[in-house]
C-alpha positions in Angstrom: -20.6 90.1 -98.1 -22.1 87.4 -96.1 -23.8 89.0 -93.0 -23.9 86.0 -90.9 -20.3 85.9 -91.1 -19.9 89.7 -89.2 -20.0 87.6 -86.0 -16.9 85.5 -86.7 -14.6 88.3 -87.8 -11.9 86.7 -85.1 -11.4 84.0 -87.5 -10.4 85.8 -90.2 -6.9 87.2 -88.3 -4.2 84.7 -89.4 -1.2 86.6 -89.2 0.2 85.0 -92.2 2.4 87.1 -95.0 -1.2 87.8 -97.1 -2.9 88.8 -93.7 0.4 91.6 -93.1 0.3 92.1 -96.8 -3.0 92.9 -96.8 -3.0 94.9 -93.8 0.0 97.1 -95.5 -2.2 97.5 -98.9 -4.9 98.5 -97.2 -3.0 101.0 -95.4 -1.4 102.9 -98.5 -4.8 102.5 -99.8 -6.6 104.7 -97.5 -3.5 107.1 -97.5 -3.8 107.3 -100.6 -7.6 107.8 -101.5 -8.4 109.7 -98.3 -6.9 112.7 -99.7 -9.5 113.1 -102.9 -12.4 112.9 -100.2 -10.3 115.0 -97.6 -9.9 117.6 -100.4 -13.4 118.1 -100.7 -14.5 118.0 -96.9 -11.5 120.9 -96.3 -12.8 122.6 -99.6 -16.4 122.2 -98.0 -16.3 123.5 -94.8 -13.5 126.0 -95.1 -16.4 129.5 -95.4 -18.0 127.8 -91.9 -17.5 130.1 -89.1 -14.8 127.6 -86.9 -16.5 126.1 -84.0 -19.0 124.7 -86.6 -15.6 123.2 -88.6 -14.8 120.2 -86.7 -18.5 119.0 -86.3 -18.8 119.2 -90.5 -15.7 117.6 -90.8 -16.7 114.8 -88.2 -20.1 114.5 -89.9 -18.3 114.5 -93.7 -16.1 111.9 -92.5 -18.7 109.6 -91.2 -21.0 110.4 -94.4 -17.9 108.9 -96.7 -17.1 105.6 -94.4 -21.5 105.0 -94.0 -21.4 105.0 -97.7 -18.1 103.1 -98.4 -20.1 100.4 -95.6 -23.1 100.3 -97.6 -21.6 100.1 -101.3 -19.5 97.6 -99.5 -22.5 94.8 -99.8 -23.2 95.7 -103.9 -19.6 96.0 -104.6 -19.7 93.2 -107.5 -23.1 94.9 -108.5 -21.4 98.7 -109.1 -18.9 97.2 -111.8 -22.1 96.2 -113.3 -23.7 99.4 -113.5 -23.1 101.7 -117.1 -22.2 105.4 -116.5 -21.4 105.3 -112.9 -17.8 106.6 -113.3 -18.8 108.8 -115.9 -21.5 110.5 -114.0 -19.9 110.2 -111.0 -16.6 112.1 -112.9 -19.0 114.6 -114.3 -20.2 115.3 -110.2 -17.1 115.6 -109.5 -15.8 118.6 -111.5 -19.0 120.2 -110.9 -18.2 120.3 -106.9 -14.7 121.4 -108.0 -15.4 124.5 -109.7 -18.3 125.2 -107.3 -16.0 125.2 -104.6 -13.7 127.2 -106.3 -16.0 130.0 -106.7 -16.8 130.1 -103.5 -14.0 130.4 -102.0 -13.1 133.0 -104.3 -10.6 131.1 -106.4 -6.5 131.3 -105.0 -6.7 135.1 -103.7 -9.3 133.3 -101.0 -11.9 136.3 -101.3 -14.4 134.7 -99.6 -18.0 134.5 -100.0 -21.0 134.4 -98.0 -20.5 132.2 -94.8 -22.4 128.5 -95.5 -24.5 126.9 -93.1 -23.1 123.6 -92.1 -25.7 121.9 -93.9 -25.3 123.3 -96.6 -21.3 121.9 -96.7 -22.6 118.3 -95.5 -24.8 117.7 -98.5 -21.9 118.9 -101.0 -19.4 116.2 -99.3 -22.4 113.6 -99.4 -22.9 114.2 -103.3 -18.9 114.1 -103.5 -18.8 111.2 -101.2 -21.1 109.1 -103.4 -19.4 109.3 -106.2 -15.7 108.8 -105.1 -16.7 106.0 -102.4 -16.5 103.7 -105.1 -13.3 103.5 -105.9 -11.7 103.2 -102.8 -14.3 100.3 -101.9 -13.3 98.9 -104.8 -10.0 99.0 -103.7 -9.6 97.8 -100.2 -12.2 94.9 -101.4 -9.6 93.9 -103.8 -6.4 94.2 -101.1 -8.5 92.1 -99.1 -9.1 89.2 -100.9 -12.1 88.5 -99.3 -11.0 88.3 -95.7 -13.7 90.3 -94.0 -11.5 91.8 -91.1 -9.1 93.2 -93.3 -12.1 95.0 -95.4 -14.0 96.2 -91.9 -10.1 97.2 -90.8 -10.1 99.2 -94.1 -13.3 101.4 -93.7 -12.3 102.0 -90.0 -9.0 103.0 -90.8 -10.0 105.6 -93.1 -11.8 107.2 -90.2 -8.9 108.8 -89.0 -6.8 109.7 -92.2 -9.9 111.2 -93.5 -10.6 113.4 -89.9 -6.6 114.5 -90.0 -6.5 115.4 -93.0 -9.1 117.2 -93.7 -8.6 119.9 -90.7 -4.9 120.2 -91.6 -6.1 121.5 -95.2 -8.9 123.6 -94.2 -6.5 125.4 -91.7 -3.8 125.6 -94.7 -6.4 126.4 -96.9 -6.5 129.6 -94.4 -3.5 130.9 -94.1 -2.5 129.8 -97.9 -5.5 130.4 -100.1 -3.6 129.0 -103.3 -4.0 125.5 -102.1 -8.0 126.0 -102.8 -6.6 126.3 -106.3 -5.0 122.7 -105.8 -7.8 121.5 -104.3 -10.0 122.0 -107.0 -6.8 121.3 -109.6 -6.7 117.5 -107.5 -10.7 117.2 -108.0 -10.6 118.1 -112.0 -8.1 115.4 -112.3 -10.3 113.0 -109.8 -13.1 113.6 -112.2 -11.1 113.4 -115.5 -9.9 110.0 -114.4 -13.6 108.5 -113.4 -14.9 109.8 -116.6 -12.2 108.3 -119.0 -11.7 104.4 -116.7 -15.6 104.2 -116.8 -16.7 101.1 -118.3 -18.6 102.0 -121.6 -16.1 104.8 -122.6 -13.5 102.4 -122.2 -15.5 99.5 -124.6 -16.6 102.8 -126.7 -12.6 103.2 -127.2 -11.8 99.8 -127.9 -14.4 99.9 -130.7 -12.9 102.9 -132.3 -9.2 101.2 -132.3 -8.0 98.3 -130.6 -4.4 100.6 -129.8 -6.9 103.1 -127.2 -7.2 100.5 -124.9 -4.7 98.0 -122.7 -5.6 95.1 -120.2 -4.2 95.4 -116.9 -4.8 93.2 -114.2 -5.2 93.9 -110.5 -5.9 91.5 -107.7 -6.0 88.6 -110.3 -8.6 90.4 -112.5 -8.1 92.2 -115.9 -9.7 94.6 -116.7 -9.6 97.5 -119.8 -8.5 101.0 -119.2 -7.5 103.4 -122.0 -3.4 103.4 -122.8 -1.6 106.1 -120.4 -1.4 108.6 -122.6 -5.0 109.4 -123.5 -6.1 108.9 -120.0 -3.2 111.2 -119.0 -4.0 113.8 -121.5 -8.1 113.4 -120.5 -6.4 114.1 -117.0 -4.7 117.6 -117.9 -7.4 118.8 -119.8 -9.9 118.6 -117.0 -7.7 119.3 -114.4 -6.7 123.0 -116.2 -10.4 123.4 -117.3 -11.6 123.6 -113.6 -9.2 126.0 -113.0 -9.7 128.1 -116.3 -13.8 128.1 -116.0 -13.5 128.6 -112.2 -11.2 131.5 -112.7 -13.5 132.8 -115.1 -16.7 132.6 -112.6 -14.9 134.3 -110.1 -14.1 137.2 -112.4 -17.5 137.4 -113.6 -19.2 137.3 -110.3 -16.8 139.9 -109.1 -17.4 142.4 -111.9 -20.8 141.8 -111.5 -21.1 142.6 -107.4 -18.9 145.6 -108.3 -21.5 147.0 -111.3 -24.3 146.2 -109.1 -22.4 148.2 -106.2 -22.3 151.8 -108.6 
């Protein structure tokens, strides 16, 4: 991004059919990928005592759009960078299942109230991770028109704030949804890990048939053939579950030996 061009942002509004089209891409866009990063700011600040809720959501939020602003001027330079989806994945499912556990997996027995901190810096981590692919993203919908990629990060403001306090509150009164919470973030991380660059040219040189080209925003690129990455989906999105189910057993029998 050029920065002497932030002061002529006007001049990027046309109002043509791309301009609208872009504005409407952006839109499902952030839809879309608010929810991953809404997931894990309800999931976060759910054990906070409520007056403290909004204020980590409000933070959270503004952590995720900061970073999406800043990854915004190296986004050519991310695709660059080996391992970052498969770290980033890996991040991921670790949050999941740590969230899980501490809200005490879908029967909601809670533990130990967090400090507000404590939540921020887990939706941070998350944050940095799953930035990238919706900068990524709303770059790409863009096609370089710098309004409609500032109009992006804005816009997800808003969806990320809603959302998030509607699922902490459901999260409430129906604990299950942690469950899906942390089922959505295996299957976030499952899918990082599996599209990241190097696994995907580590496929390709195992069998050609792994791997397809599929091009978005008049780029191709390689991504592994649906059903593997589908499969790598569904195994991570039931393994959070499984190991965090497991955790919370084992923590639980071991409060109640410790108790006799």
């Amino acid at each position: 991004m050029d920065l002497g061009s932030i002061a002529s942002i006007g001049s990027h509004i046309t109002w043509d059919l791309k301009f609208l089209t872009g504005i409407l891409s952006i839109v499902l866009i952030d839809l879309v990928l608010a929810g991953d990063n809404a997931v894990v700011i309800a999931m976060a600040v759910r054990l906070l005592p409520k007056s403290q809720r909004l204020k980590g959501i409000a933070f959270g939020a503004g952590a995720a759009v900061l970073l999406r602003v800043v990854l915004t001027f190296f986004v050519a330079q991310l695709l660059q960078i080996k391992f970052l989806k498969l770290i980033g994945g890996a991040v991921i499912l670790w949050i999941a299942v740590k969230l899980f556990v501490e809200g005490g997996g879908e029967e909601g027995e809670d533990s130990e109230a967090k400090t507000i901190w404590q939540a921020i810096k887990i939706i941070v981590i998350a944050d940095i991770t799953m930035s990238t692919d919706n900068v990524l993203a709303v770059a790409g919908a863009s096609h370089g028109n710098l309004f409609l990629l500032l109009f992006g990060l804005a816009l997800s403001i808003p969806f990320v704030v809603f959302t998030s306090n509607l699922l902490a509150k459901l999260m409430d009164k129906y604990p299950i949804i942690i469950l899906l919470g942390a089922a959505v973030l295996g299957k976030v991380g499952g899918e990082m890990m599996i599209t990241d660059p190097w696994v995907v040219n580590m496929l390709q040189g195992i069998n050609d048939g792994l791997v397809r080209t599929v091009v978005s925003h008049g780029e191709s690129k390689l991504l592994p053939v649906p059903i593997l990455q589908y499969s790598v989906e569904i195994f991570f999105t039931v393994g959070v579950i499984v190991l965090g189910k497991y955790l919370v057993k084992r923590n639980a029998a071991k409060e109640q030996k410790e108790e006799k």
